[in-house]
C-alpha positions in Angstrom: -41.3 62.5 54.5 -39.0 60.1 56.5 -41.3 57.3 55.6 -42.1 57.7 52.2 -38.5 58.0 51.1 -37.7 54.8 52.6 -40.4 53.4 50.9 -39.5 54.2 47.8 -36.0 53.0 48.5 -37.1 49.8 49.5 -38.7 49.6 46.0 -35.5 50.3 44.5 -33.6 47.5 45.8 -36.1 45.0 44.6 -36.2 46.2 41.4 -32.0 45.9 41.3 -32.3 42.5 43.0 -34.6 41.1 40.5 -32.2 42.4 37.3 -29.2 41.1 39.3 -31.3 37.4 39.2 -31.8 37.7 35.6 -28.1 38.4 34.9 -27.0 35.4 37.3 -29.2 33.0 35.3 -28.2 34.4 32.2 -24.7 33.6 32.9 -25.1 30.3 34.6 -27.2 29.3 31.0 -24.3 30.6 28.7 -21.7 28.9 31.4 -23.7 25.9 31.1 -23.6 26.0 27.1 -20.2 26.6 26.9 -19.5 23.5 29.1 -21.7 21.3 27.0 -19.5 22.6 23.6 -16.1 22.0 25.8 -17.6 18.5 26.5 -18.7 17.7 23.3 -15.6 19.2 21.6 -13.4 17.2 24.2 -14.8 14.2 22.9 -14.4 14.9 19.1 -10.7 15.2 20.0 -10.1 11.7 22.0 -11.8 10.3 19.0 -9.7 11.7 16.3 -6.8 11.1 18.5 -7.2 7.5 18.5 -8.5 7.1 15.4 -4.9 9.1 14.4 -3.2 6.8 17.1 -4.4 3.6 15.4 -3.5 4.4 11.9 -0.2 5.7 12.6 0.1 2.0 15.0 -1.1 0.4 11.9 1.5 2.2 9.5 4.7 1.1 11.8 3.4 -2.7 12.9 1.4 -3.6 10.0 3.9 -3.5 7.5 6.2 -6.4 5.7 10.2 -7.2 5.0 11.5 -9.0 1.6 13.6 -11.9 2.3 15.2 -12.5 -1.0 15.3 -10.7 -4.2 15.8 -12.6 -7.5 15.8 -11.9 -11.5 14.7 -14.1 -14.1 17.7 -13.7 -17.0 16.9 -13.8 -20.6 18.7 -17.5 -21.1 15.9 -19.1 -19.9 12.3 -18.5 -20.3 11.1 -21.4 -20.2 7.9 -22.7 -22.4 7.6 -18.6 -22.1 9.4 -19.2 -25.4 10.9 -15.4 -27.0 7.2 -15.2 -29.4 5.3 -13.8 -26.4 7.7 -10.8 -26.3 7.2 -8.2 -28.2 11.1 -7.3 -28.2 12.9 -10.5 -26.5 15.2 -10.2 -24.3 19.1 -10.7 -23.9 20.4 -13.9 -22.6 22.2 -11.3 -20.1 18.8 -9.0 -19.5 16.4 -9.5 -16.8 12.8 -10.5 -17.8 11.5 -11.1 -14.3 12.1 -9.9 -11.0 10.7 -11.7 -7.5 10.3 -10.4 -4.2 9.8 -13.1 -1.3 7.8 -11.0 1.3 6.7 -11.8 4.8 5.2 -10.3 7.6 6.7 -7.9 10.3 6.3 -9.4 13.8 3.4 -8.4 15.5 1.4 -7.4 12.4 -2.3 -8.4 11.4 -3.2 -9.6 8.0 -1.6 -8.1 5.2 -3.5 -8.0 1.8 -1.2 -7.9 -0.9 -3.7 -7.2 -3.5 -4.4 -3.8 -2.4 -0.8 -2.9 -2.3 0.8 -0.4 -4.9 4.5 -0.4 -6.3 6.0 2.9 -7.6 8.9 1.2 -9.9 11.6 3.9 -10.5 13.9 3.1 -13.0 14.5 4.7 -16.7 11.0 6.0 -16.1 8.4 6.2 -13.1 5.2 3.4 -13.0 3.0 3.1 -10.7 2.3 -1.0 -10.6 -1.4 -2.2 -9.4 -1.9 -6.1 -9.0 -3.7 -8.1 -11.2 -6.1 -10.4 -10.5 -5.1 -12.7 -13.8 -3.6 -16.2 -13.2 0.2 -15.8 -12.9 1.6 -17.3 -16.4 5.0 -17.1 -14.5 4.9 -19.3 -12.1 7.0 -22.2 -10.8 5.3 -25.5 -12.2 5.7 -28.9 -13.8 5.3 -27.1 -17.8 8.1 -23.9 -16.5 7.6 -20.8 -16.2 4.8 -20.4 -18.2 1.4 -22.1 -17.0 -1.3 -23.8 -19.1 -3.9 -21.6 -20.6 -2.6 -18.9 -17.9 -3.4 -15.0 -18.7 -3.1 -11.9 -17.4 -6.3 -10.1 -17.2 -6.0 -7.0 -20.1 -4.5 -4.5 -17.8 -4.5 -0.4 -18.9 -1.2 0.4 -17.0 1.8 -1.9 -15.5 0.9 -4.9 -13.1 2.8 -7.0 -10.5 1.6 -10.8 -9.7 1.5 -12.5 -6.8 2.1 -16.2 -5.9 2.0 -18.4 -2.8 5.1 -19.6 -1.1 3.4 -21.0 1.7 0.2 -20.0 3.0 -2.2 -18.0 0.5 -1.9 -16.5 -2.7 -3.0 -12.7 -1.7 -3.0 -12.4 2.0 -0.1 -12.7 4.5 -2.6 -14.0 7.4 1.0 -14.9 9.9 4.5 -14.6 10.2 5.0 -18.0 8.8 3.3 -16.8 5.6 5.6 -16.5 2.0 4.6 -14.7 -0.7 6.8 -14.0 -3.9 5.6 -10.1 -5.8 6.4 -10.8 -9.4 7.1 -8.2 -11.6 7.5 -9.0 -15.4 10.2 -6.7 -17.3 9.6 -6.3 -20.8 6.8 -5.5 -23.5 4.2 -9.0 -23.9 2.2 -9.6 -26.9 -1.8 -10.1 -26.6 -1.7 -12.5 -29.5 0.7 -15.4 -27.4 -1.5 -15.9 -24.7 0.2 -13.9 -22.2 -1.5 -10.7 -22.4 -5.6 -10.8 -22.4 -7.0 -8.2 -24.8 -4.2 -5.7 -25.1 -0.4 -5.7 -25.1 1.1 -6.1 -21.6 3.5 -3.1 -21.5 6.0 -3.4 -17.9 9.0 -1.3 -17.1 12.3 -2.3 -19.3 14.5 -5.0 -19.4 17.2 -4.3 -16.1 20.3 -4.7 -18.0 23.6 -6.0 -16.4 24.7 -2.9 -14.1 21.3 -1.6 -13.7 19.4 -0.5 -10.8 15.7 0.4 -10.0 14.5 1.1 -6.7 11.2 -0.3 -5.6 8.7 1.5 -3.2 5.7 -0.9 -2.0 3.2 0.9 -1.0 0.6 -0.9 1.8 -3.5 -0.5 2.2 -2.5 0.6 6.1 0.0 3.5 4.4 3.4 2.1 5.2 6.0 1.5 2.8 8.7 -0.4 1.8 11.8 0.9 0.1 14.5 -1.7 -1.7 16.7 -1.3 -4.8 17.0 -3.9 -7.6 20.8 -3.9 -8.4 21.6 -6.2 -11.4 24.6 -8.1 -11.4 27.6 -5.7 -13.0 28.2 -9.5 -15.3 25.4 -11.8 -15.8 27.7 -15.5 -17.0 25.4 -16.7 -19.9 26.7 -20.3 -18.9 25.7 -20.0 -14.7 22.4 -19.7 -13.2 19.5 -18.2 -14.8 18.5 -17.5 -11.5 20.6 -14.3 -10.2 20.3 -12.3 -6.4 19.3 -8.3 -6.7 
């Protein structure tokens, strides 16, 4: 009797020891699984954190600063001539508006091209750059170059024009580029328009303001205001500081 009982309890324990094995390498398999996710989750994070660390590097350091701000007054435009408007401007009302830009130290290349510039003044436009020769350009004929158009454009376009270095791309700090904005409505018809009529934000009148946000292809941005002069003398300098 003695014998047989512990027999059968000695089959008992191995039957428990062999479910306890089971369990044990059931666990270690999920712990092992879980791990692997942990891992694999751990990396998806580093990599989105410095993909999030190198845009938001990019949209402090890769950025630009406007030296000088100038407008363009109605009393001379030039060989542009008053036919090409389709309204002409006051010899007191601003017809053109330039930004010098540069680069912020430390910065890499900076394409212009792919920039955007929200212009806020009677109304909000959203300017894109054109890829049409700039008819407003400093040259031997004035302001307006020969057989120089801007490509037929559906909304509001800004120009831009080398100072030193390339036309587009800010490639150093020693770099110049001047954003042109045109004011005013253009005529297709005089050769300053291509296709349709060049429609820009209004004249800035003397007093006016508009404020400027340039937006970059690395998501920074730029805020300055265009204040025209309260008195614009017919008689001084065509040329006047915003």
């Amino acid at each position: 009797m003695v014998f047989t009982n512990d027999t059968s309890n000695t089959n008992d324990r191995g039957q428990v020891g062999i479910g306890t094995l089971i369990v044990f390498i059931a666990m270690v398999l999920v712990a092992a699984i879980a791990a692997g996710v942990l891992i694999n989750t751990a990396g998806f994070l580093q990599t989105q954190a410095e993909a999030t660390g190198e845009e938001s590097t990019a949209q402090v350091s890769d950025s630009i600063q406007i030296i000088s701000q100038t407008g363009q007054t109605g009393q001379d435009t030039g060989e542009l001539g008053t036919d090409e408007f389709d309204g002409e401007p006051d010899d007191d009302a601003i017809w053109k508006v330039a930004l010098t830009v540069q680069q912020t130290p430390g910065a890499d290349a900076i394409d212009l091209s792919d920039a955007t510039i929200q212009y806020l003044g009677d109304g909000v436009e959203i300017l894109t750059h054109t890829e049409g020769d700039d008819p407003f350009g400093a040259g031997d004929d004035g302001p307006l170059q020969d057989d120089a158009e801007i490509a037929g454009e559906d909304s509001p376009v800004f120009l831009t024009r080398a100072v030193q270095g390339d036309n587009e791309v800010l490639n150093d700090n020693d770099d110049r580029i001047d954003i042109v904005i045109p004011l005013g409505e253009y005529d297709s018809n005089e050769g300053v328009a291509d296709d349709s009529n060049l429609v820009q934000p209004d004249f800035l009148e003397e007093g006016d303001d508009a404020e400027l946000t340039i937006s970059l292809s690395s998501g920074s941005q730029v805020v300055t205001t265009l204040n025209a002069p309260d008195i614009i003398d017919e008689n001084n300098d065509p040329a006047v500081s915003l």
